[in-house]
C-alpha positions in Angstrom: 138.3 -118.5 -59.8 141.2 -121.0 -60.9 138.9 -123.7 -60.2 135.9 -122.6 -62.1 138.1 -121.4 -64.8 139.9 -125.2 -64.9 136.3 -126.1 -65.4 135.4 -123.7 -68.3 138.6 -124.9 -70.1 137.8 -128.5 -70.0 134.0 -127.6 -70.3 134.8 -126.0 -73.7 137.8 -128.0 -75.0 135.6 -131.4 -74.9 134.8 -132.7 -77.6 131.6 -134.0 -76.1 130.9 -130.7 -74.7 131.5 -129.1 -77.9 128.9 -131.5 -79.8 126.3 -131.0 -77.2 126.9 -127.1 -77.8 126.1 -127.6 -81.4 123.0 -129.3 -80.3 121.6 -126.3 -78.1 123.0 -123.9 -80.7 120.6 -125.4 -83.3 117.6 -125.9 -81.0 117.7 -122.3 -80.0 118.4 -121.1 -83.3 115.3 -122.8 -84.0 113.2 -121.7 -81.5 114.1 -117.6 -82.2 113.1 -118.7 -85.7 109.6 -120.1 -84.2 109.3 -116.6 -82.2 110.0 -114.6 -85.1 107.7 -116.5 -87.4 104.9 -116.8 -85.1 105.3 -112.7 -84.3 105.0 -112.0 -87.9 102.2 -114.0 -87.7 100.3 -112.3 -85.0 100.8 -108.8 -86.6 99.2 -110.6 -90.2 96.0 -111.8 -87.9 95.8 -108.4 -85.9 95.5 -106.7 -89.5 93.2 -108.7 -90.9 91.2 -107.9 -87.3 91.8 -104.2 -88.2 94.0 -103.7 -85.4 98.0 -102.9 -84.9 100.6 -103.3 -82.8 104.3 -102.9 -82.6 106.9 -105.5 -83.5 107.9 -105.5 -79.9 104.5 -105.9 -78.4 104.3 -109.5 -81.0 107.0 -111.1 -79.6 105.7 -110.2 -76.1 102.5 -111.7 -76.9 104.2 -114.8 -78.2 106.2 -115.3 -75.4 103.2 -114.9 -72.9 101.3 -117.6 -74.4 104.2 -120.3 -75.5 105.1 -119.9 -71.7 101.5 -120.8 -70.7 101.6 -117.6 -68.9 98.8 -116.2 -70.4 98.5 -112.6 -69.0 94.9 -111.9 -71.3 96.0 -108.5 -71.7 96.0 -108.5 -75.6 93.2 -111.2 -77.6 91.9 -112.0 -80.6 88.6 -111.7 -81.4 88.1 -114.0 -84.8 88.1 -117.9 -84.9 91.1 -117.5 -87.1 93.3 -115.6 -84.4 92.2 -118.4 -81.3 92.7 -121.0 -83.6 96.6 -119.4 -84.2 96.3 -118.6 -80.4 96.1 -122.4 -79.3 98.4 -123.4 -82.1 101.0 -120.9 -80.7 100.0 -122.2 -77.1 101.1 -126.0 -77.6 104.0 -125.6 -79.7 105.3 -123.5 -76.5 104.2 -126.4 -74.1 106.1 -128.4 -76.3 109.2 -126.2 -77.2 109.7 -124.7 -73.5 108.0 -126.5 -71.2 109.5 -130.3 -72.5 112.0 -129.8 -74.6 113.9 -126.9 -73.6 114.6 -128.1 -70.4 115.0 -131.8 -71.6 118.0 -130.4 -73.7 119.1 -128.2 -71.4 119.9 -130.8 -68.9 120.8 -133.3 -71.2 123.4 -130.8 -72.9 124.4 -128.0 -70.7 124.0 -129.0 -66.9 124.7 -132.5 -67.3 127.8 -132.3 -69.0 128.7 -129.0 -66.6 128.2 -131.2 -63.3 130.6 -133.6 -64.6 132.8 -131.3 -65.7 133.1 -130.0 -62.2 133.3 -133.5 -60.8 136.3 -134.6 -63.3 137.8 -130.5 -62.7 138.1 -131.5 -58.6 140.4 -134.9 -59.5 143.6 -134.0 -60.3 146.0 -135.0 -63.2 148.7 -133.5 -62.3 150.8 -134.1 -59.2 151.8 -131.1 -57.0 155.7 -130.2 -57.5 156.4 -130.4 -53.8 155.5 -134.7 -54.1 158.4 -137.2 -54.1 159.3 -140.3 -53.0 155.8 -141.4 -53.4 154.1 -144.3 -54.2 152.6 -144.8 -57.8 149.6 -147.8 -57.7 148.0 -148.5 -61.3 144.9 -150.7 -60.0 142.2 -150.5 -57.6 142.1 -153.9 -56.2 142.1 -155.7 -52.8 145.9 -155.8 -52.7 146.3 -151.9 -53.7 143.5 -150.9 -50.9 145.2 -152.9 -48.3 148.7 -151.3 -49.2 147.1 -147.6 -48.8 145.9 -148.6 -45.6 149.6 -149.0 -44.9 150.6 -146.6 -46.4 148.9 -143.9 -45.2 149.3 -145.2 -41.5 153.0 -144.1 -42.0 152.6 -141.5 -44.0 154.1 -142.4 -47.1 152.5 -140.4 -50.0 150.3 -142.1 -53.1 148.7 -141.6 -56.3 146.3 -144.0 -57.4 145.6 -143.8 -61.5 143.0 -144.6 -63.1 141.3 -143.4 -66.7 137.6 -144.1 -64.9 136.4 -140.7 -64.0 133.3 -142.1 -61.6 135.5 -144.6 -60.5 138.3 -141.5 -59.9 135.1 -139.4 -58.2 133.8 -142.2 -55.6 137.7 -143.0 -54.6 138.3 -139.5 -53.9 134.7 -138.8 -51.7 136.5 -141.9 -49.9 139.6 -139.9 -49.5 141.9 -141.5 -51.6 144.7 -139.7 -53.7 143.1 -139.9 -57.0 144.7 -138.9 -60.3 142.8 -139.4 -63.5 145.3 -140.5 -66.5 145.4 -143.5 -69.2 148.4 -145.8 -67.7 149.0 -146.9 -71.3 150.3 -143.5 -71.6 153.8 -141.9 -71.3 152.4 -138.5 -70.6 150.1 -140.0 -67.4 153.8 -141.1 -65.7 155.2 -137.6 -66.5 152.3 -135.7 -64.7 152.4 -138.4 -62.0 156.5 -137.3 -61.3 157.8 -140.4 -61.8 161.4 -139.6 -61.8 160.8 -138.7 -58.3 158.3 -141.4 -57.1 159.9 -144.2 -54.7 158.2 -147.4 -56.4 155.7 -148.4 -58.9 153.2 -151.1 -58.3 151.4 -152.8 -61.2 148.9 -155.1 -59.7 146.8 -155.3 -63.3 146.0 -158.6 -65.3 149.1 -160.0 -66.8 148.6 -157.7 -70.4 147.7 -154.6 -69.4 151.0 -154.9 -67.0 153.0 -156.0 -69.7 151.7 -152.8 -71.6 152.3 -150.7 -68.5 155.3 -151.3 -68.0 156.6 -150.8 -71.2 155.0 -147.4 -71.1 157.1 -146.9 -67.9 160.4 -147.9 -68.8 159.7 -145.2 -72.5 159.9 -142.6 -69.8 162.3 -143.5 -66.7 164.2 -146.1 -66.8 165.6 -146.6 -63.3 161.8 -146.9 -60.8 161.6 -149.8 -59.5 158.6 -151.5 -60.4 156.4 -153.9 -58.6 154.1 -156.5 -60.0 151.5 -159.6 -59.8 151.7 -162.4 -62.3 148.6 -164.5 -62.7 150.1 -167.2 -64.7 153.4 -168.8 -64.5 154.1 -168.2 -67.8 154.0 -164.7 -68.0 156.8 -163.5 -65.2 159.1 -164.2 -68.2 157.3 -162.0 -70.0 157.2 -159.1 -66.8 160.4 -159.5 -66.2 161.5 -158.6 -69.7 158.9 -155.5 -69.8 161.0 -153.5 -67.1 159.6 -154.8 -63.9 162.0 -155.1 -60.8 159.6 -157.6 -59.2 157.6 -159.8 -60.1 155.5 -161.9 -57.5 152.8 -164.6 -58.0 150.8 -164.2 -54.9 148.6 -166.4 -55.5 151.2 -169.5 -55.4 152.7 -167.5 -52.4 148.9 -167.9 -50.8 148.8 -171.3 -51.2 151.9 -172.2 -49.9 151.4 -170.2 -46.9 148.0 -171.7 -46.6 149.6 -175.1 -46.7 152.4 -174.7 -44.4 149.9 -173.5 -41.8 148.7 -177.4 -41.8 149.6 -179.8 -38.9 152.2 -181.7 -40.0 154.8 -179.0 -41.4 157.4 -178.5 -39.6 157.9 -175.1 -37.7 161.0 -174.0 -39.5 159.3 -174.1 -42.7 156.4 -172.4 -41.1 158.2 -168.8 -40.5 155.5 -165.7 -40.5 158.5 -163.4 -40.5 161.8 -162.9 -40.2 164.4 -160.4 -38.6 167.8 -161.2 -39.5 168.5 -164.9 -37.2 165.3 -164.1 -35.2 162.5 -166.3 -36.7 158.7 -165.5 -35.8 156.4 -168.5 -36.4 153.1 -169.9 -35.2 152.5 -173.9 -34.0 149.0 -174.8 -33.5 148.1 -176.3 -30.3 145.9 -178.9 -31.0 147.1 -182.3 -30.4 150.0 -181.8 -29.1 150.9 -182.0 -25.0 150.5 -178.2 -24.4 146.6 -178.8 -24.2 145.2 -178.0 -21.0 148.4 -176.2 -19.7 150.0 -172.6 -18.8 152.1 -171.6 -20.2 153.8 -171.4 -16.7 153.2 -175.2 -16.4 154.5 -175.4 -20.0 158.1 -173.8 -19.6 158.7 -173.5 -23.1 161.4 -170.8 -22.9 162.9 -172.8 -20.2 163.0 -176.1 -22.2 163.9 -174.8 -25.8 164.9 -171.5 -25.8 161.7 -170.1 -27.9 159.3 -166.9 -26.3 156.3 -167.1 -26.5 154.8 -164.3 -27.9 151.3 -164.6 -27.3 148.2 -166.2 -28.5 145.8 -166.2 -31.3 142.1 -167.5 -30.9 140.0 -167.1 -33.4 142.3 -164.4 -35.2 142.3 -162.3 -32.0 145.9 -162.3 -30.7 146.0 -161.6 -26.8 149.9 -161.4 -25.3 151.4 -164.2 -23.6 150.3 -164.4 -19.7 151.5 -167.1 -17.6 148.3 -168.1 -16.6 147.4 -167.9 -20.0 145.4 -171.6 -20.4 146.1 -173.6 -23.9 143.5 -175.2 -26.0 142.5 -176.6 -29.0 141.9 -174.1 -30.5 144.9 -171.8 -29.7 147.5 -170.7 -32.2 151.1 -170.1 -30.3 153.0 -167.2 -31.7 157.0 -168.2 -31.1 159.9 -165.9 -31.7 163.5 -167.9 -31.7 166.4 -168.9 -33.3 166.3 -171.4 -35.9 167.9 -174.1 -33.7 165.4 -173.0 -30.6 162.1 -173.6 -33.3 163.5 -176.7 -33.9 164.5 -177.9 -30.3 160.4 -176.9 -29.5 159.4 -178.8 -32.6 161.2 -181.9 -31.1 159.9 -181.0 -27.6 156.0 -180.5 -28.0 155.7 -181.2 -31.8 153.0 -183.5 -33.5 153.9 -186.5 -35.8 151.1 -186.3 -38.3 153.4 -186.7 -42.0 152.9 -190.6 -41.7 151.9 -191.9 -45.3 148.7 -193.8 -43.8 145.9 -192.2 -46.0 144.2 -191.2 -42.9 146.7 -187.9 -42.7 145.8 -186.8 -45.8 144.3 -182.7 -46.2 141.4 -181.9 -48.1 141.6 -179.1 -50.5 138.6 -177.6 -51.6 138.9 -175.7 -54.9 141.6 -176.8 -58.0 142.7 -173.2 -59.0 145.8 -172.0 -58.5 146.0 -171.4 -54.9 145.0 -174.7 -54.4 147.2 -176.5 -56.7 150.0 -174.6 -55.0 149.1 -175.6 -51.4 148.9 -179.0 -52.9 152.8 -178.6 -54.5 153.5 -177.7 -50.8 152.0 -180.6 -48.9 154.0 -182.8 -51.1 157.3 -180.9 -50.4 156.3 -181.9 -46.9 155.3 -185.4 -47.8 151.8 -185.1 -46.9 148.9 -186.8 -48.5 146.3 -184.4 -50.0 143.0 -184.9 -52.1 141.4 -181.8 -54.1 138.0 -181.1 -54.2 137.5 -179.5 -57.5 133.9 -178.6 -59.6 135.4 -178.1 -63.2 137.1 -180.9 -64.7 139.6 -178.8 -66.9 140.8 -178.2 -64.1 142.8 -181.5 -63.6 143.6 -182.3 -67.3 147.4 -182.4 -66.6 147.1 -183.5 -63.1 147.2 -187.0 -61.2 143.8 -188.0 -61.1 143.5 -190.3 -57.9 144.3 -186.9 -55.6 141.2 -185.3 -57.2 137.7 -185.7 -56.6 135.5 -183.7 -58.8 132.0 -182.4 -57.7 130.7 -179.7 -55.9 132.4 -179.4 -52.5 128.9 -177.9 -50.8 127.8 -181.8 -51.8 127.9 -184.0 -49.1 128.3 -186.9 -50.8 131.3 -185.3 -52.8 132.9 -184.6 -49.1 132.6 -188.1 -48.0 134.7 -189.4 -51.5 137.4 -186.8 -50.9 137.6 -188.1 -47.3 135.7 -185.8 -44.9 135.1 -188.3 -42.2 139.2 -189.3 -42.1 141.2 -185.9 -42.7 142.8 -184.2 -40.5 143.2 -180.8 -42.4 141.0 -178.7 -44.9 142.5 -176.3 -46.6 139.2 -173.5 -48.2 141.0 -172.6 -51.4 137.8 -170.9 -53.6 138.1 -167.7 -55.2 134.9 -166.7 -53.8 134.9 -165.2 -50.1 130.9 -165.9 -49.9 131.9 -169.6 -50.9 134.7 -169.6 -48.5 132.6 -168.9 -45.5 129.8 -171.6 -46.2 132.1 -174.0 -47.0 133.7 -173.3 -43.7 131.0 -173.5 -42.0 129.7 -176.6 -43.9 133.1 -178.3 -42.8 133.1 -177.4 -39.0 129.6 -178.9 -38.9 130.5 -182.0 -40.4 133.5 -182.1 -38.2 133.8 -180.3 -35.4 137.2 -181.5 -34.6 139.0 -181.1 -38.0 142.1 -178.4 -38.6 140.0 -175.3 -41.4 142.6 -173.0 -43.1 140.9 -170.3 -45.2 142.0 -167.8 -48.1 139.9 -164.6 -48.0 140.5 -162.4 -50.3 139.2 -158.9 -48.9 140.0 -158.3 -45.3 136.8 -157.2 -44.1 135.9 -160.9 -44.7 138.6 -162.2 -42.0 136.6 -161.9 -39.1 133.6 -164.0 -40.8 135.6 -167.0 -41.7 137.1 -167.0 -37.7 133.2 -167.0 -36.9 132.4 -169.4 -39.4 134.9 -171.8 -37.9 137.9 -171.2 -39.6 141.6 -172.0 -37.2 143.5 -169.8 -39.3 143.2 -167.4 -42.4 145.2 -166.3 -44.9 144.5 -162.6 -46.4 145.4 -162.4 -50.5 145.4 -158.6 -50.0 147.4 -158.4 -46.7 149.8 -161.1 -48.0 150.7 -159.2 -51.1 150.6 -155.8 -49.6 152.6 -156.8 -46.8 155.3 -158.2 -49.4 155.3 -155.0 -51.5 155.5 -152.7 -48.6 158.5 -154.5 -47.4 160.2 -153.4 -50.3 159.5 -149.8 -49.3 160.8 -150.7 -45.7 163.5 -153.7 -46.3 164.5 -153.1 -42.7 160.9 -153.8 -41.1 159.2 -157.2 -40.6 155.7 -157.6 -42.5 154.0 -160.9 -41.1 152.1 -163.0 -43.2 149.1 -163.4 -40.9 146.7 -161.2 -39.8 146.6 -158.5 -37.1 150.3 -158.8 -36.3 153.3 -156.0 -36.8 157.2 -156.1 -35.7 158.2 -152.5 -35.5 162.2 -150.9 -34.3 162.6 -148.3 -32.1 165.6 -147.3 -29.9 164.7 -147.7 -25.8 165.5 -144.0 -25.1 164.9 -142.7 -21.7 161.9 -144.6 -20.8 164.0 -148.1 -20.7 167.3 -146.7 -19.7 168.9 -148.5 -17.1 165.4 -151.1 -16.4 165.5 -154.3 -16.9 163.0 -155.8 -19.6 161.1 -157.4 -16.8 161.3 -153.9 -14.8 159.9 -151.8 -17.7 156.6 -153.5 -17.4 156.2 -153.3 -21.6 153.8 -156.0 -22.2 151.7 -155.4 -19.3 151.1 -152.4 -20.4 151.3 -152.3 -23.8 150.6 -155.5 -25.0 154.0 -155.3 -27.0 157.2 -158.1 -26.5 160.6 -157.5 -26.8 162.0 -160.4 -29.3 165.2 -159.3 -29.6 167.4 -156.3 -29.2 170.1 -154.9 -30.9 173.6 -154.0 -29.1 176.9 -152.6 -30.3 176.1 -154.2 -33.8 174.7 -157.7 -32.3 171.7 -159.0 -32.3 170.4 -160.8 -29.3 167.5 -162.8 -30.2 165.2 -163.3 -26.8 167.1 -161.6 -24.6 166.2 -162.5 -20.8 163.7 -160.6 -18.6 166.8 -159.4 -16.2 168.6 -158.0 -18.9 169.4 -154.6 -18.5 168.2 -152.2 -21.3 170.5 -149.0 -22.1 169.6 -146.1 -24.2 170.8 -146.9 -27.7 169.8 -150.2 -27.4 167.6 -151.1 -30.4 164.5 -152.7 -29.6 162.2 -155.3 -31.8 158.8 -155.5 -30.5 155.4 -157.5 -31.9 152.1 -157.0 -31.4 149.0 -155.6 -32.8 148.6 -152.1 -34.4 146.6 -151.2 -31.0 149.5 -152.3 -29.0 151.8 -150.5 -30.6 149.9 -147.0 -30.7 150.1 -147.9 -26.6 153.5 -148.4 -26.8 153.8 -144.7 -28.4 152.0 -142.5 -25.5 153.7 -144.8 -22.9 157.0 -143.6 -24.2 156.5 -140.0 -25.2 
């Protein structure tokens, strides 16, 4: 009953609804005055036949032959009265059987089917809601941070003013509130004096608006947001905002220190106080063709080996485990270990001969920001770039402009001689061709890729890609480390650090004894002791209950890790 009467409410209050109303109200009003006239009528003609009948048995015989019914039951006999008769008999064909329920649909079920979609999406959140999670965009980076977000049950509300948008989110199960976000009275209902963090992924005005909004009614949320232009974090910063990212300068500079050539240190995925996670691509470099036995990395420099990626599957480190090509390492160390293994079994590839230089495919800025990068690093680069405006303020003789699906633009930019490509477009369907174009052209050559949804990660690894870069998981993985300041979020794909203390289950076993990665899939990087941190800790060392443990893996391994120690 309180839902149907939410529905009545809104049904009647709308002003919409209220003008369709006026609509039926006239057609009907019409239509009684066709009934009446047209009863009148029939008792005038059934005189003039010399026959009478009651008021009531006129307006039944109008209403049997405007609804086509046509029971027979009462007739005229002159040419005068069939002639009425067929009048009366397609003005109802027209009146009830095509326009009455034309406008009926149109203004009354219509209207009351959306009114009952828009009653089931809230606008207000329930009192009991706090320390929540307030997103004001549906976009890649907001889906991927509910994905998080819901995997450890933080609660959300999503905003939005689009009731079908509001409607499909919810069938999908999303936590859906309708409400302008241009509106004080939409952060009220939403409870922000209780939510835990705003997040304002909208295009730089609408933010700017936003968050002016927000600061008229609380002036302490932190607030979260993307900048598209350089120019307008000023701006955001001003309006109220606590943080103001650019990720897509962040993209490409992850992109670019993902190319051989960087060095490790400046490579770092994530970061846990002095314990350093990175990755080092194989290829080229001595550890081709080994174990990682025959390799002895931890031996030599210090550095674990955390496992391996192929192809954007990550598998644990085995010692069997053979190297390729192909394979990305995933180290965890010290600063001083990365860089003793960077001396050890690095690659020399920064020379300035030309023939080091990276291609990157697409002038926007993701690409002019891996391009900033590479020459931080001292590495030669050429853009591949279709639009000329795009390199009005730029250095000229590093672009080459033409479409990069051309292969005659590919060879000018250097194809046949580079030892990187960087896939910078803003188009995922152009990311994977191009991918695909550049493996076939070069089977041997380094391809790092920016997707932009995640479902598209997978494709690029089959389309050839070494590496790839998610814009959603990037961003979300920054913004939900402001949630969680004391968990690591990795930029790259498919890999988590989580805490928890050993317990039972490792009390009194050594790391080696506890059998963890073999079953689990999970590594120990570091563990926490009386206040110390001991990054890599040795197989033999014994664990004790408090001890605080730091483990990688994937999300798989660490729902194993769960059920092996409960």
């Amino acid at each position: 009953m309180k839902t149907l009467a939410s529905q009545l409410i809104f049904f009647f209050r709308h002003k919409t609804a209220q003008r369709n109303f006026a609509v039926l109200w006239k057609f009907f009003t019409f239509l009684f005055f066709v009934i009446c006239l047209y009863s009148v009528l029939f008792h005038v003609l059934m005189i003039y036949e010399g026959r009478d009948f009651s008021w009531i048995t006129g307006v039944y015989w109008t209403m049997t032959v405007m609804s086509t019914l046509g029971f027979g039951d009462i007739t005229f006999h002159s040419d005068l009265g069939l002639l009425f008769t067929m009048i009366v008999l397609f003005s109802g064909v027209l009146f009830l059987l095509i326009m009455l329920p034309f406008i009926f649909i149109q203004f009354f079920y219509t209207p009351w089917l959306e009114a009952q979609e828009r009653a089931k999406i809230p606008r207000v959140l329930p009192e009991h809601m706090n320390n929540h999670v307030i997103l004001t965009s549906h976009d890649p980076i907001s889906i991927r941070l509910i994905e998080r977000l819901t995997k450890y049950e933080i609660p959300y509300a999503l905003v939005t003013p689009d009731h079908q948008l509001a409607n499909e989110l919810h069938d999908l199960g999303y936590m859906v509130v309708i409400g302008e976000p241009d509106k004080p009275s939409t952060y009220e209902a939403l409870r922000i004096a209780d939510a835990s963090l705003v997040v304002v992924t909208n295009d730089d005005l609408i933010s700017t608006n936003i968050c002016f909004t927000i600061r008229e009614v609380d002036g302490v949320v932190p607030i979260v947001t993307n900048a598209d232009r350089e120019h307008s974090i000023d701006i955001l910063e001003f309006s109220g905002n606590t943080s103001v990212f650019q990720f897509t300068n962040m993209l490409g500079t992850q992109l670019a220190k993902r190319t051989q050539g960087v060095s490790m240190t400046a490579n770092i995925i994530g970061r846990f106080e002095e314990l350093m996670i990175t990755e080092m691509p194989v290829k080229e470099s001595e550890l081709v063709g080994k174990t990682l036995l025959e390799a002895n990395i931890r031996s030599l420099t210090g550095v674990t080996a955390i496992g391996l990626m192929q192809k954007g599957i990550f598998s644990p480190s085995a010692p069997n485990t053979i190297m390729t090509g192909d394979t990305i390492l995933v180290l965890s160390g010290t600063v001083q270990q990365l860089k003793t293994f960077e001396d050890r079994f690095g690659v020399d590839c920064c020379g300035p001969d030309a023939t080091n230089h990276v291609l990157i495919l697409g002038g926007g800025r993701v690409g002019l920001s891996a391009a900033k990068t590479l020459t931080e690093h001292g590495i030669n680069y050429r853009i591949v770039e279709k639009r000329p405006l795009k390199v009005t303020y730029q250095n000229e003789e590093q672009f080459t402009i033409g479409d990069a699906a051309d292969i005659n633009t590919l060879e000018a930019a250097g194809i046949k001689t580079a030892r990187s490509v960087i896939v910078t477009t803003h188009s995922d369907d152009m990311n994977i061709y191009l991918t695909f174009y550049c493996r076939q052209l070069r089977p041997d050559i380094q391809i790092i890729s920016r997707s932009i949804l995640e479902r598209n990660v997978s494709k690029l690894h089959s389309a050839g890609a070494d590496q790839v870069m998610s814009y959603a998981s990037l961003g979300a993985g920054t913004i939900f480390q402001l949630l969680r300041p004391n968990e690591v979020s990795l930029f790259t794909e498919g890999l988590i650090v989580f805490n928890r203390k050993a317990g039972t289950y490792f009390h009194g076993r050594s790391i080696m004894e506890s059998g963890v990665r073999d079953k689990t899939g999970c590594s120990i990087v570091a563990l926490r002791r009386n206040g110390r941190l001991q990054v890599s800790p040795e197989p033999e060392t014994i664990l004790v209950a408090n001890d605080e443990l730091i483990f990688i893996g994937t999300a798989d391994n660490e729902e194993l890790f769960l059920r092996l120690t409960q």
